[in-house]
LUMLUM-79426 format. One line per field, with one value per residue (C-alpha): residue number from 0; residue in one letter; x, y, z. Coordinates in nm, 2 decimals, padded with zeros to 4 digits. Example, Ala and Ser with C-alpha at 12.3 -4.5 7.8 and 13.67 -1.06 7.14 Angstrom:
BEGIN
resi <- 0,1
resn <- A,S
u <- 01.23,01.37
v <- -00.45,-00.11
w <- 00.78,00.71
This chain:
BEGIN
resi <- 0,1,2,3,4,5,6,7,8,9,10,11,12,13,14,15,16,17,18,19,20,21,22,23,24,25,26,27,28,29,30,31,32,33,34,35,36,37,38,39,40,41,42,43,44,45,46,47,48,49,50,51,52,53,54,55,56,57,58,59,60,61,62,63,64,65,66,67,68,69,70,71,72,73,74,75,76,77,78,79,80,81,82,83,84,85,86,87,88,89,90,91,92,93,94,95,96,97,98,99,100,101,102,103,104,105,106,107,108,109,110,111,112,113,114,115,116,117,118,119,120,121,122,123,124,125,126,127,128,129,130,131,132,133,134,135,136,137,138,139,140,141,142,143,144,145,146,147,148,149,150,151,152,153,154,155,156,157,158,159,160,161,162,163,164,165,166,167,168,169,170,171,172,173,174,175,176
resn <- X,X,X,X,X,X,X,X,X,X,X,X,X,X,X,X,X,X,X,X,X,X,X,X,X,X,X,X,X,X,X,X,X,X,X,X,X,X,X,X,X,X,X,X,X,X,X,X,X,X,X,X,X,X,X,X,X,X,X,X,X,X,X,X,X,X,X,X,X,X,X,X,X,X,X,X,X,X,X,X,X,X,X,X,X,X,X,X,X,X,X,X,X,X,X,X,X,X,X,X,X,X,X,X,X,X,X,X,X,X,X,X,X,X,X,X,X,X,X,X,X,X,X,X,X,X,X,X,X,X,X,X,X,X,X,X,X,X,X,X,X,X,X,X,X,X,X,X,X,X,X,X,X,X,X,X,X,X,X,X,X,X,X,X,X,X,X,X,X,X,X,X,X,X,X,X,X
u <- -00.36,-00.14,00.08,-00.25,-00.33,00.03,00.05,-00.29,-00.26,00.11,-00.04,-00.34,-00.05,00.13,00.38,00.50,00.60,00.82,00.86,01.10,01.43,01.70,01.90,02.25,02.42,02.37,02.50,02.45,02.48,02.37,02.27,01.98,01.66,01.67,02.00,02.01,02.12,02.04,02.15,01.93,01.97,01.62,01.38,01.51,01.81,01.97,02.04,02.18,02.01,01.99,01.72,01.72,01.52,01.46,01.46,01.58,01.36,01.51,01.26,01.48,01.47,01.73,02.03,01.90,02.15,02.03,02.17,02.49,02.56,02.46,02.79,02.85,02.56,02.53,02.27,02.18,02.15,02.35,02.31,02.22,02.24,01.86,01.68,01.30,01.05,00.78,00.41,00.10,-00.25,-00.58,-00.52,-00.69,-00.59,-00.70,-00.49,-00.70,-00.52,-00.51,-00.62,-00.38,-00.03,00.15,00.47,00.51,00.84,00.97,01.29,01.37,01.21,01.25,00.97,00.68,00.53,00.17,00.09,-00.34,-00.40,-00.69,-00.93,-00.88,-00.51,-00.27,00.09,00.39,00.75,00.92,01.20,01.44,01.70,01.96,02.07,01.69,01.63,01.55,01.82,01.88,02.12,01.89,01.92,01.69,01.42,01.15,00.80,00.70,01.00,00.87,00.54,00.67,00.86,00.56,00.36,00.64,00.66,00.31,00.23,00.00,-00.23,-00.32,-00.18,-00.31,-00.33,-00.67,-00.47,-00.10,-00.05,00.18,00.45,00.56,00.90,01.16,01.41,01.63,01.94,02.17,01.94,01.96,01.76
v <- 09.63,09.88,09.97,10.05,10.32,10.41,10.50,10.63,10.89,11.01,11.00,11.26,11.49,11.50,11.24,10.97,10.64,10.48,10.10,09.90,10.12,10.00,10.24,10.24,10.53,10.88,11.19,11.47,11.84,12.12,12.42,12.27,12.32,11.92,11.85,11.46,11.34,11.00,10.75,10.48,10.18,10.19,09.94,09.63,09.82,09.90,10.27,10.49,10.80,11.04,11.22,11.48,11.48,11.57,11.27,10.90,10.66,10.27,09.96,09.77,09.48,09.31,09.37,09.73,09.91,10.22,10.13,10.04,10.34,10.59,10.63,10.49,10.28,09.91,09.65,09.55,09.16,08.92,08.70,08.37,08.13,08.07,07.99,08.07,08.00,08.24,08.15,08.28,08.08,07.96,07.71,07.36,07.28,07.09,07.27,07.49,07.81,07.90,08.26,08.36,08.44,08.15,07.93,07.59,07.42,07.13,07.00,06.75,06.97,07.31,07.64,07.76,08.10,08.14,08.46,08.55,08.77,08.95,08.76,08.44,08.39,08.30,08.36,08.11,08.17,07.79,07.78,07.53,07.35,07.24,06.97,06.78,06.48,06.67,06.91,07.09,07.36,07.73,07.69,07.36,07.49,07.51,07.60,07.23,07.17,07.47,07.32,07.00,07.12,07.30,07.00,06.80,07.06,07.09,06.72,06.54,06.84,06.83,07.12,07.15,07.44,07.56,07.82,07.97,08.32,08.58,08.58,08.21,08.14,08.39,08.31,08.49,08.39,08.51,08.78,08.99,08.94
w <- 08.98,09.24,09.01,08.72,09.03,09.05,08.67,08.64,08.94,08.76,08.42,08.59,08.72,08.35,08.45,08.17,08.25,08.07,08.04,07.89,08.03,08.22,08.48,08.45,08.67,08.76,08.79,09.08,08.88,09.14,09.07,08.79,08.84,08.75,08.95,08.86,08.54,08.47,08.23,08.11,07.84,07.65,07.39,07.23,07.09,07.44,07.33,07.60,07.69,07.92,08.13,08.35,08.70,09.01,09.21,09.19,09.34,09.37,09.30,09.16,09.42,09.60,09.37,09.31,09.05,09.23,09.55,09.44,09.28,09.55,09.78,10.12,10.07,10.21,10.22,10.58,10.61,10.46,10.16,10.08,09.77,09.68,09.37,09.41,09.10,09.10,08.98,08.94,08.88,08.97,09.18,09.30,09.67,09.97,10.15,10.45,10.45,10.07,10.11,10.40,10.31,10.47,10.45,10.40,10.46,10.43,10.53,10.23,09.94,10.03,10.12,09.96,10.02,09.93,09.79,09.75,09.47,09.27,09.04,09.19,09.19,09.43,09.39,09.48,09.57,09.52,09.70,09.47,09.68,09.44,09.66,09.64,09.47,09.09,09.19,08.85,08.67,08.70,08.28,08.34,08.53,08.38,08.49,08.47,08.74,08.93,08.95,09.03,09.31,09.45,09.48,09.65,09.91,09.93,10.00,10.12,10.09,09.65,09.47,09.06,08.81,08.70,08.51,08.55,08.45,08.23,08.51,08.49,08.62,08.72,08.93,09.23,09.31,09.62,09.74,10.07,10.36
């Protein structure tokens, strides 16, 4: 729904977004009146391109492309090996606090962060401890698992899917904090 606004307001001012494209590296070339030349893998195919701008703006998350290529720049923090299962869905819950953004941990099965969204949903960040009881390869996780795993951390309050949504399970792995 932000990022709708985001792409709307851009779209108002004559700016294209593009989807589906994949940063790769840049190049500084002063003296332009677009002095940054950026190089991008685009579509299925993966063709490299170029495009020339003004500015280079990193979103990329916590293993940001961007970041690593701009010089004498370090994440602050350290890492951690974590896989987290992300879902989104209608959910139906006992537990009280459902529409705060809270955390749930628990020592044997891992954390859950509890997301509320628009329209009803609630997001969850599942926190899967590979050394748990259905400890599992990433390859094997599937959104069943994530579910599962969300309702073991969850208990004794009830945790069910009315509905889960389009972003099913991704997973992060050795992020920074």
């Amino acid at each position: 729904m932000i990022e709708s606004l985001f792409v709307n307001d851009l779209k108002e001012r004559g700016v294209k977004v593009e989807r589906n494209t994949a940063f790769v590296d840049y190049e500084n070339a002063p003296g332009r009146s677009c002095p940054l030349e950026v190089t991008c893998k685009a579509n299925v195919d993966q063709a490299r391109r170029s495009l020339a701008t003004k500015y280079l703006v990193g979103c990329d998350g916590a293993h940001s492309q961007v970041r690593k290529c701009l010089p004498d720049s370090r994440p602050v923090g350290s890492s951690y090996d974590a896989i987290w299962g992300v879902l989104d869905g209608q959910l139906d819950t006992d537990f009280p606090d459902i529409w705060s953004k809270v955390i749930v941990y628990s020592e044997e099965s891992g954390s859950v962060l509890i997301i509320p969204r628009e329209r009803n949903l609630t997001r969850l960040y599942i926190e899967l401890k590979p050394d748990t009881k259905d400890g599992q390869a990433q390859e094997e996780h599937t959104k069943e698992f994530v579910m599962r795993r969300a309702q073991e951390i969850m208990e004794p309050y009830r945790l069910r899917w009315r509905t889960v949504g389009e972003c099913n399970a991704q997973f992060y792995q050795n992020s920074w904090i």
